[in-house]
C-alpha positions as YAML, in Angstrom:
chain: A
units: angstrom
residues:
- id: 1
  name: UNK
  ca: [98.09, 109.40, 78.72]
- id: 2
  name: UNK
  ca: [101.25, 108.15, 79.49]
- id: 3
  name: UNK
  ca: [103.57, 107.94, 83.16]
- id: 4
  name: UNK
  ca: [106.91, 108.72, 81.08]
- id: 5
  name: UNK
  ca: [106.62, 112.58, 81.46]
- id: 6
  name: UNK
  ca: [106.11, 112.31, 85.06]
- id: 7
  name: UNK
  ca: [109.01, 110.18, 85.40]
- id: 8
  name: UNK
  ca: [111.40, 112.27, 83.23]
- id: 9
  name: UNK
  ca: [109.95, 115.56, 84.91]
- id: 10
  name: UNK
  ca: [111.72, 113.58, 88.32]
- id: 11
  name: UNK
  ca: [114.64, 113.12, 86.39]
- id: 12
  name: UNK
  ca: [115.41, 115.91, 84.95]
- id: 13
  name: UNK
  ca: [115.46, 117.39, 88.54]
- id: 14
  name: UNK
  ca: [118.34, 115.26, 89.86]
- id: 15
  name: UNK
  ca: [120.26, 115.96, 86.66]
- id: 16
  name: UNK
  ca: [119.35, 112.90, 83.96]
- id: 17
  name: UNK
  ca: [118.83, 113.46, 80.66]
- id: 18
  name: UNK
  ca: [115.53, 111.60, 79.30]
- id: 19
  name: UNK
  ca: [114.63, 110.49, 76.40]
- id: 20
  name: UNK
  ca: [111.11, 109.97, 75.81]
- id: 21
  name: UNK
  ca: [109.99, 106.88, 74.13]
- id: 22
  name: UNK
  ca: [106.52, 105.78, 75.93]
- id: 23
  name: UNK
  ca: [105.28, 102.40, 74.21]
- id: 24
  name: UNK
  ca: [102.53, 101.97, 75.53]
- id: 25
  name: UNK
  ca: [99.23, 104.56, 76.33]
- id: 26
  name: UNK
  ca: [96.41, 104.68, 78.35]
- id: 27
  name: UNK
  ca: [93.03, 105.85, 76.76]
- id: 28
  name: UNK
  ca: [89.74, 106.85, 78.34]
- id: 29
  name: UNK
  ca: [86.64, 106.06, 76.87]
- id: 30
  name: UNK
  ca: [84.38, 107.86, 74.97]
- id: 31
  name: UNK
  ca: [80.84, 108.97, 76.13]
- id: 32
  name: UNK
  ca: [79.39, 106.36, 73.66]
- id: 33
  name: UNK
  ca: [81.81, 103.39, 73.96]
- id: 34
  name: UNK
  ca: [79.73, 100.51, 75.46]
- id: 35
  name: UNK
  ca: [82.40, 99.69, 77.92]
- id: 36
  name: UNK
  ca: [81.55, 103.17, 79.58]
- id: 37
  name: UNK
  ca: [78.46, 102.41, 79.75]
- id: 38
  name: UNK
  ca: [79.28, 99.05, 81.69]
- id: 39
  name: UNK
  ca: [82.03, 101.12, 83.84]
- id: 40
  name: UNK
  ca: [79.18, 103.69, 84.95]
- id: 41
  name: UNK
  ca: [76.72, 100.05, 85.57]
- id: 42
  name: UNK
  ca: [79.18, 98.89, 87.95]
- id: 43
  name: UNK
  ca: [79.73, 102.18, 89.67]
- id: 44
  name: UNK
  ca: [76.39, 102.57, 90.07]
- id: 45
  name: UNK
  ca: [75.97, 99.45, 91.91]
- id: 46
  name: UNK
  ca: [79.12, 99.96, 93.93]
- id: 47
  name: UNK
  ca: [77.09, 100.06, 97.26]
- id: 48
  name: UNK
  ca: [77.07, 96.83, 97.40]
- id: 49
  name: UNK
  ca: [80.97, 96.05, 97.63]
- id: 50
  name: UNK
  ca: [82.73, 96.98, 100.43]
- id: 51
  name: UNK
  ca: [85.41, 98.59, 98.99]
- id: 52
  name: UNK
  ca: [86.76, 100.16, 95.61]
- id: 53
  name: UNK
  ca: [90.63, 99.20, 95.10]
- id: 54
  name: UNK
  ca: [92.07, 101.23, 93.06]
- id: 55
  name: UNK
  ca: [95.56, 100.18, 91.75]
- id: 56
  name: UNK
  ca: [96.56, 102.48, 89.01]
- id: 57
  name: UNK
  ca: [96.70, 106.52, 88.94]
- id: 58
  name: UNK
  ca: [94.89, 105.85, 85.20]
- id: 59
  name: UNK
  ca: [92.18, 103.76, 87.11]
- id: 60
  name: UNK
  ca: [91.40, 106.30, 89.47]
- id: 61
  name: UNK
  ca: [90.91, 108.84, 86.48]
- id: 62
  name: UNK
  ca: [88.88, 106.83, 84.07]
- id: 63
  name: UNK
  ca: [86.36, 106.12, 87.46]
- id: 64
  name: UNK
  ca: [86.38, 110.14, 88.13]
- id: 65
  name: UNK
  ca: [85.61, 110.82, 84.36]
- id: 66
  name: UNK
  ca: [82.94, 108.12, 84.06]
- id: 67
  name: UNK
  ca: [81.83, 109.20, 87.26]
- id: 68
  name: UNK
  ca: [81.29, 112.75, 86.33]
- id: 69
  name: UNK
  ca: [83.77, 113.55, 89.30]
- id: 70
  name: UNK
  ca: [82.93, 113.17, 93.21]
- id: 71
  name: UNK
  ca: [79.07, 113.93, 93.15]
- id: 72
  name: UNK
  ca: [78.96, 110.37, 91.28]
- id: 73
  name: UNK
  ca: [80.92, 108.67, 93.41]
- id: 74
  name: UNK
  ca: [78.91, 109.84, 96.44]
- id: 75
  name: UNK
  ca: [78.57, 106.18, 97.32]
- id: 76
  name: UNK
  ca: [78.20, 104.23, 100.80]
- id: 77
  name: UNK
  ca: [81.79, 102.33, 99.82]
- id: 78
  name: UNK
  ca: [85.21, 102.63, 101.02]
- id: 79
  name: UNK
  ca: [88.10, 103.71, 98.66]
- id: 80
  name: UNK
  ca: [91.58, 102.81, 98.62]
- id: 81
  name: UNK
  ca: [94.65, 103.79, 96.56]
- id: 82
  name: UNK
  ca: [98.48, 103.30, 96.56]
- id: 83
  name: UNK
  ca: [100.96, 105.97, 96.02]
- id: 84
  name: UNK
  ca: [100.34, 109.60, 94.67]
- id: 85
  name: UNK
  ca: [96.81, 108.24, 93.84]
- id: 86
  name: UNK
  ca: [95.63, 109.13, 97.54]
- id: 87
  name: UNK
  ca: [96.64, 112.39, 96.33]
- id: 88
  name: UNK
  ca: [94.58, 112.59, 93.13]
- id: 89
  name: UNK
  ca: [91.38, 111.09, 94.38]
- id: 90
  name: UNK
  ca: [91.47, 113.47, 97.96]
- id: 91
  name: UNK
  ca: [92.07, 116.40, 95.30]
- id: 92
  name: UNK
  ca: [88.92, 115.43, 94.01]
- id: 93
  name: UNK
  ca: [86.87, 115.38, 96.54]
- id: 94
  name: UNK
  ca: [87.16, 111.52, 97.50]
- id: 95
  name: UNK
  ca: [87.95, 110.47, 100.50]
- id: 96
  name: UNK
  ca: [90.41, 107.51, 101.10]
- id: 97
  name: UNK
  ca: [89.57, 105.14, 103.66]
- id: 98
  name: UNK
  ca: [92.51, 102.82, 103.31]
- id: 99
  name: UNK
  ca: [96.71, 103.51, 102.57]
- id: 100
  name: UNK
  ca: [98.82, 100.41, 102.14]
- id: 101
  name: UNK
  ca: [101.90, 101.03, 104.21]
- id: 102
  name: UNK
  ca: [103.75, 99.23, 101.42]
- id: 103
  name: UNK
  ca: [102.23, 100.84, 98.04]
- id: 104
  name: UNK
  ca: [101.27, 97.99, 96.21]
- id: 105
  name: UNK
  ca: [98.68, 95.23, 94.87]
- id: 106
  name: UNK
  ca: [100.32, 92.95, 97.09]
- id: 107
  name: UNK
  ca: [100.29, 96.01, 100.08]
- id: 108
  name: UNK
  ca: [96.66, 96.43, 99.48]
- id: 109
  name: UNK
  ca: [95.97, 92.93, 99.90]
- id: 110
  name: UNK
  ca: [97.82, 92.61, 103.27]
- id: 111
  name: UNK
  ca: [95.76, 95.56, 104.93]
- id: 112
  name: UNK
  ca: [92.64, 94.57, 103.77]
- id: 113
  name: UNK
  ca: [92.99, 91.31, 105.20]
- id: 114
  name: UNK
  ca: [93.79, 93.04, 108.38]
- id: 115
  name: UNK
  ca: [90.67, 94.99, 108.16]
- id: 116
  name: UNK
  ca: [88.48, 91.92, 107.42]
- id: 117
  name: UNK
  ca: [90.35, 90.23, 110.41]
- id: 118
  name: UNK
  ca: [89.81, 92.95, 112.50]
- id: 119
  name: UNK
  ca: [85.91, 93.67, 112.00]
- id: 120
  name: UNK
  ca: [85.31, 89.78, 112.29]
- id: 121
  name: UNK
  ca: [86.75, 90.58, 116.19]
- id: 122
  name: UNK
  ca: [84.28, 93.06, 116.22]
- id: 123
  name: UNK
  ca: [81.75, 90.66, 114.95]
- id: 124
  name: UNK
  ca: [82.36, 87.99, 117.83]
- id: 125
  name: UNK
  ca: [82.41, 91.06, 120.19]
- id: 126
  name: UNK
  ca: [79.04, 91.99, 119.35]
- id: 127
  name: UNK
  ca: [77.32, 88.66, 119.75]
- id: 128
  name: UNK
  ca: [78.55, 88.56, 123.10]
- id: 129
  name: UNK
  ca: [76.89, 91.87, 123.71]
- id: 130
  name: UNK
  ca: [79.77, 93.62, 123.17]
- id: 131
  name: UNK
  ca: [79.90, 96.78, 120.71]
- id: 132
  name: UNK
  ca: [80.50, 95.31, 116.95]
- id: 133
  name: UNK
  ca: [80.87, 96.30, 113.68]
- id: 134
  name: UNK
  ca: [80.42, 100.24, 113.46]
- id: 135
  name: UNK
  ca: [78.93, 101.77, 110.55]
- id: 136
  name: UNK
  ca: [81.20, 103.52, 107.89]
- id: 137
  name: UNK
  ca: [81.44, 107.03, 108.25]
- id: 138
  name: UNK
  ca: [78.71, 108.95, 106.60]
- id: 139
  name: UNK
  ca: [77.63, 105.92, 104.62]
- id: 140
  name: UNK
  ca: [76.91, 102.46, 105.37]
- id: 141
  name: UNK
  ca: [74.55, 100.08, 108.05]
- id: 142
  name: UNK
  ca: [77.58, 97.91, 109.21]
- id: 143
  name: UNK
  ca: [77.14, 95.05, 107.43]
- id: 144
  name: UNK
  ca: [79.77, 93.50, 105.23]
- id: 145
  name: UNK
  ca: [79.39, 91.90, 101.86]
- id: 146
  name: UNK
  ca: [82.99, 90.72, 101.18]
- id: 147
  name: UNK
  ca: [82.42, 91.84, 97.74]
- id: 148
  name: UNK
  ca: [85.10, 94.65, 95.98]
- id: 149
  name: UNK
  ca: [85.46, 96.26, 92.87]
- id: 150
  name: UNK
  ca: [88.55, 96.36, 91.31]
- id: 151
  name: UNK
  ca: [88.72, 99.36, 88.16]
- id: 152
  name: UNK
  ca: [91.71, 97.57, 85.70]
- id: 153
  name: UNK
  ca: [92.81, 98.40, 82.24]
- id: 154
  name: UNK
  ca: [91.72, 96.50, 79.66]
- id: 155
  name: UNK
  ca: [95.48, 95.56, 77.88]
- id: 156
  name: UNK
  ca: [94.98, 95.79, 74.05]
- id: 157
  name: UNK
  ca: [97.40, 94.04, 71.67]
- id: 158
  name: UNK
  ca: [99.65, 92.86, 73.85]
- id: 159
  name: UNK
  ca: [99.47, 89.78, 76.82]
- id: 160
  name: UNK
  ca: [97.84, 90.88, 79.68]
- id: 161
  name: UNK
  ca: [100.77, 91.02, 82.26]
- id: 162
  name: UNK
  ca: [99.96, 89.05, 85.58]
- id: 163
  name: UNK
  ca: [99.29, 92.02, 88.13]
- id: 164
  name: UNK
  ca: [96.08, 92.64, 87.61]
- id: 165
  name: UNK
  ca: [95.16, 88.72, 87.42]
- id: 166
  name: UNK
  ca: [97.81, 87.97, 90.38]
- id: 167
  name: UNK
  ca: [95.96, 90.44, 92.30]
- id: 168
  name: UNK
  ca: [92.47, 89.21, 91.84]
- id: 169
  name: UNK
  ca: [94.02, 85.76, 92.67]
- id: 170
  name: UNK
  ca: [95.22, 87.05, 95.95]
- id: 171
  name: UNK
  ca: [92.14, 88.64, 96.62]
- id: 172
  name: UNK
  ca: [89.78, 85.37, 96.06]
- id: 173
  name: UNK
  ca: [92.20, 83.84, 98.38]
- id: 174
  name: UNK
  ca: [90.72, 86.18, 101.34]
- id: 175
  name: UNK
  ca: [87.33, 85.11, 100.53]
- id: 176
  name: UNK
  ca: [86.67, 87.60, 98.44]
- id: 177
  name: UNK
  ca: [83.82, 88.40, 95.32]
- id: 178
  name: UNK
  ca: [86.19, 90.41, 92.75]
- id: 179
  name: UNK
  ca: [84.31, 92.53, 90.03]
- id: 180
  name: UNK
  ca: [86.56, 93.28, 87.88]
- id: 181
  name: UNK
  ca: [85.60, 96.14, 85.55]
- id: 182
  name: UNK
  ca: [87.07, 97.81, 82.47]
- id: 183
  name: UNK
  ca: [88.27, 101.81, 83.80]
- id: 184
  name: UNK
  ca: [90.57, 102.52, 80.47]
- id: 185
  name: UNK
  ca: [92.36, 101.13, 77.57]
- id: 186
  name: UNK
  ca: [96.04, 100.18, 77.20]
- id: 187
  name: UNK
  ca: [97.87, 99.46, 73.98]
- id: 188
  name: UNK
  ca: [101.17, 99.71, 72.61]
- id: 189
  name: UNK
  ca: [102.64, 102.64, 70.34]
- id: 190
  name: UNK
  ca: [105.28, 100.97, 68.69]
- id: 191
  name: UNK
  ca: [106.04, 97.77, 67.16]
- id: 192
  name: UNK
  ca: [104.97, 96.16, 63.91]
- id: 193
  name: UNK
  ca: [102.56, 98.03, 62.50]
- id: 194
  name: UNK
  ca: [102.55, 100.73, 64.48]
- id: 195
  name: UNK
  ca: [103.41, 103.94, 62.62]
- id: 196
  name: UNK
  ca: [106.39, 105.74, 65.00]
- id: 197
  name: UNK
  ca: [106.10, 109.60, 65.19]
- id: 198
  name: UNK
  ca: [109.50, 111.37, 64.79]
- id: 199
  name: UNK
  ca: [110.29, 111.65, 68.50]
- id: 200
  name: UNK
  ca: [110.02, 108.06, 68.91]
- id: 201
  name: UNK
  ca: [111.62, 106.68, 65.55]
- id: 202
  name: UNK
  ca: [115.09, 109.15, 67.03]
- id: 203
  name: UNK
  ca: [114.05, 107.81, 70.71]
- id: 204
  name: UNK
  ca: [114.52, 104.08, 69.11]
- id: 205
  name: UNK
  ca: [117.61, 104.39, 67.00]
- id: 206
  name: UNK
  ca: [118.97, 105.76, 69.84]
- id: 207
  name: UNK
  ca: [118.20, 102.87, 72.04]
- id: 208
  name: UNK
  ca: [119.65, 100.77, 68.96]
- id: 209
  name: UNK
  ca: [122.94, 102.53, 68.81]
- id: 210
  name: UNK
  ca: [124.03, 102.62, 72.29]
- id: 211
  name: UNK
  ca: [123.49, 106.17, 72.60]
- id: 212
  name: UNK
  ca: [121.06, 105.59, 75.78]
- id: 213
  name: UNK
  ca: [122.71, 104.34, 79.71]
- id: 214
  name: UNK
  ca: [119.76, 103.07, 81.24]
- id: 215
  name: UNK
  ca: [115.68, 102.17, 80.28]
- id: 216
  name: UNK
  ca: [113.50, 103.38, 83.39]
- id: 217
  name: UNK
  ca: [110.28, 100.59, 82.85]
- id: 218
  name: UNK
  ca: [107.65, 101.87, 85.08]
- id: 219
  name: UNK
  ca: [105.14, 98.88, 83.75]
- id: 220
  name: UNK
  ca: [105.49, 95.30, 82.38]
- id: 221
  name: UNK
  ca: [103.15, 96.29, 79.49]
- id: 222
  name: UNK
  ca: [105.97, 99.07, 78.63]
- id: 223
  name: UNK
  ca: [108.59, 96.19, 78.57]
- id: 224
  name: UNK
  ca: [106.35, 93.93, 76.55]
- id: 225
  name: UNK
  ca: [105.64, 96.46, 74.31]
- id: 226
  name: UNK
  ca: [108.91, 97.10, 73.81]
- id: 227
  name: UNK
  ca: [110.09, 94.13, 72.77]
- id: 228
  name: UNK
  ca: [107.73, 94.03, 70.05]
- id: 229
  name: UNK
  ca: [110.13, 96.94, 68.40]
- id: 230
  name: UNK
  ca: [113.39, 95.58, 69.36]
- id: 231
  name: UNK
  ca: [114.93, 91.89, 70.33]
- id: 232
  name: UNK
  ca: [115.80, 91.08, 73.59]
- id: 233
  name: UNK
  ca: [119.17, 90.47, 72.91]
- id: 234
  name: UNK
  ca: [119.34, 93.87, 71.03]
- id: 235
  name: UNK
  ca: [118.12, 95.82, 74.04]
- id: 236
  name: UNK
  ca: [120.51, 94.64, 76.73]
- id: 237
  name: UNK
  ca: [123.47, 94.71, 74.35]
- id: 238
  name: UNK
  ca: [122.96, 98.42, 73.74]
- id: 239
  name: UNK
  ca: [121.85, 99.46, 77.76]
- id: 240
  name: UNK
  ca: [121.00, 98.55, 80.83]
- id: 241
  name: UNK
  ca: [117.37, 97.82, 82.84]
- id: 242
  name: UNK
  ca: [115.69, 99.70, 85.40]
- id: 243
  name: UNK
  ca: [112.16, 98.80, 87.18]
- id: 244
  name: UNK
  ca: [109.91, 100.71, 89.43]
- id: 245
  name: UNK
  ca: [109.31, 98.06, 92.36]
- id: 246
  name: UNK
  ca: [109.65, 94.51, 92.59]
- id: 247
  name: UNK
  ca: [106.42, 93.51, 90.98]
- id: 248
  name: UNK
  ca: [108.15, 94.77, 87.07]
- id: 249
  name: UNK
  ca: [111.25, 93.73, 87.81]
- id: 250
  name: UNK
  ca: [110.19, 90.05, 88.42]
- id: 251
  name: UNK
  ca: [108.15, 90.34, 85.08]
- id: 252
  name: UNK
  ca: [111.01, 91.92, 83.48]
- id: 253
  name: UNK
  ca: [113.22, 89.08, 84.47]
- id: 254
  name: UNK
  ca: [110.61, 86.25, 83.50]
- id: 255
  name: UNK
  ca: [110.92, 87.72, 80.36]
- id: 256
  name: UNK
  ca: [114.61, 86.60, 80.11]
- id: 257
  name: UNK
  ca: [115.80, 90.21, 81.03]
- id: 258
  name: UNK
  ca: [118.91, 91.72, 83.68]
- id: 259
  name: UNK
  ca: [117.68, 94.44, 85.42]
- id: 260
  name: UNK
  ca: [120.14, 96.45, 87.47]
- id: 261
  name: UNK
  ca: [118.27, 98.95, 89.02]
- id: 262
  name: UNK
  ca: [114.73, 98.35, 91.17]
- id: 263
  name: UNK
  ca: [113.52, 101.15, 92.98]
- id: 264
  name: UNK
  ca: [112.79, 100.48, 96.80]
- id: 265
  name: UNK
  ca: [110.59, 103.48, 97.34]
- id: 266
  name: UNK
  ca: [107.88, 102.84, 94.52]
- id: 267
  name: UNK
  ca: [105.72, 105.30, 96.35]
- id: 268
  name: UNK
  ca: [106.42, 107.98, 93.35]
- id: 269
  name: UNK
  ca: [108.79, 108.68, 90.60]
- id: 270
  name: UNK
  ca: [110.98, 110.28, 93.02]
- id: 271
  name: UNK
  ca: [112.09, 107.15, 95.05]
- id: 272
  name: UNK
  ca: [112.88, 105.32, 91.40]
- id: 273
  name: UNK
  ca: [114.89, 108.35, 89.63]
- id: 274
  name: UNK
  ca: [117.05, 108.33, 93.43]
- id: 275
  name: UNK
  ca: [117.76, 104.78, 92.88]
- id: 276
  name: UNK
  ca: [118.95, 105.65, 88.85]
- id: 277
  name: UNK
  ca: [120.91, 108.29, 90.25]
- id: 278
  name: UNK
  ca: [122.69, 106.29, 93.47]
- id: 279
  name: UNK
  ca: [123.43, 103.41, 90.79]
- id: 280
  name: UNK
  ca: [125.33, 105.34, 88.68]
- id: 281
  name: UNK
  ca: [127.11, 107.55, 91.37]
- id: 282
  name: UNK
  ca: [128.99, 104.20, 92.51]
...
């Protein structure tokens, strides 16, 4: 699995050519890897968290599929997603409890600390005989654990970028138990090693000669990955940088790169192939 056809699909639409080179890709696991096995444990004993934070459209999917779709996750927990995952977890059946106005880590963490905030009012309320905490629809008693579960990818031969780690960070700084748990695999396609497949040995020598205006990164582990198949200094010689949001630009800039073009909508693909489009029409 891999976001690159999504994003040239958006693209292609507003009249860019793209060339295809994903380096990284997302696997689910098998029925008999182990690390399903934990994935389904910690589902399982979901009900105790207060909420499931989903962060990635591949961490929503590899939760559905170990899952076996909505009947597993009928769950007393609240969900929430950022972006077009709202979309793919209501068109399976799950209902979101929670949208970050801005769709981010960072976004999730702000709301939720409103939400805390706000049932601890509700708290006080109640033990002054006021109503307090009400129960989650459908689900749950009232009470609050402050404990969440947080599906990540476990990042395969390559360093573990900082959002999932910056994220769990912020979240301990609310007072909050993290679980982290395992939802997929991602590892790179290319680099030392790595044996290319036509498409993206021409994808490459492309990049190489110049032949290519602009690399869209949608991840830091797609930058990272990257560079393990071409130098730093080759890359920005031959193009230029593009990032979807803040969060991979900083990354890509940490790792010593110029990046001309950050999308401002990083709600979909469609805000970041707008902002490739308006840069070039100046």
């Amino acid at each position: 699995m891999s976001y690159a056809p999504r994003l040239a699909k958006e693209l292609e639409e507003v009249g860019v050519e793209a060339v295809l080179l994903p380096t990284i890709e997302t696997v689910l696991f098998s029925e008999d890897d182990e690390r399903r096995v934990l994935l389904n444990e910690e589902i399982k004993r979901a009900n105790e968290c207060d909420w499931v934070l989903f962060t990635s459209r591949n961490g929503v999917r590899g939760v559905l599929e170990a899952a076996g779709g909505k009947q597993g996750l009928d769950i007393p927990v609240r969900f929430t997603a950022i972006g077009k995952d709202v979309q793919l977890l209501e068109e399976s059946g799950i209902k979101v409890d929670l949208i970050p106005v801005t769709p981010s880590p960072g976004g999730m963490v702000e709301e939720l600390r409103r939400w805390y905030a706000d049932k601890e009012k509700e708290n006080m309320g109640k033990s002054q005989g006021e109503p307090g905490i009400q129960p989650h629809e459908e689900h749950d008693n009232g009470n609050l654990s402050r404990i969440v579960l947080v599906p990540a990818p476990i990042v395969e031969e390559l360093p573990e970028p900082d959002v999932i780690p910056s994220f769990i960070r912020d979240l301990e700084a609310e007072n909050l138990t993290v679980r982290r748990v395992g939802a997929y695999v991602t590892r790179p396609t290319v680099g030392e090693g790595k044996e290319l497949t036509p498409e993206r040995r021409k994808a490459l020598q492309a990049l190489r000669d110049g032949e290519v205006d602009l690399v869209a990164f949608s991840s830091t582990a797609e930058i990272t990955a990257l560079l393990k198949a071409i130098t730093r200094s080759e890359l920005e010689q031959s193009t230029k940088i593009g990032c979807f949001g803040p969060i991979t630009a900083g990354n890509a800039k940490e790792l010593g790169l110029d990046v001309v073009v950050i999308s401002k909508d990083f709600s979909s693909f469609r805000g970041y192939a707008k902002a490739i489009t308006d840069f070039f029409a100046r």
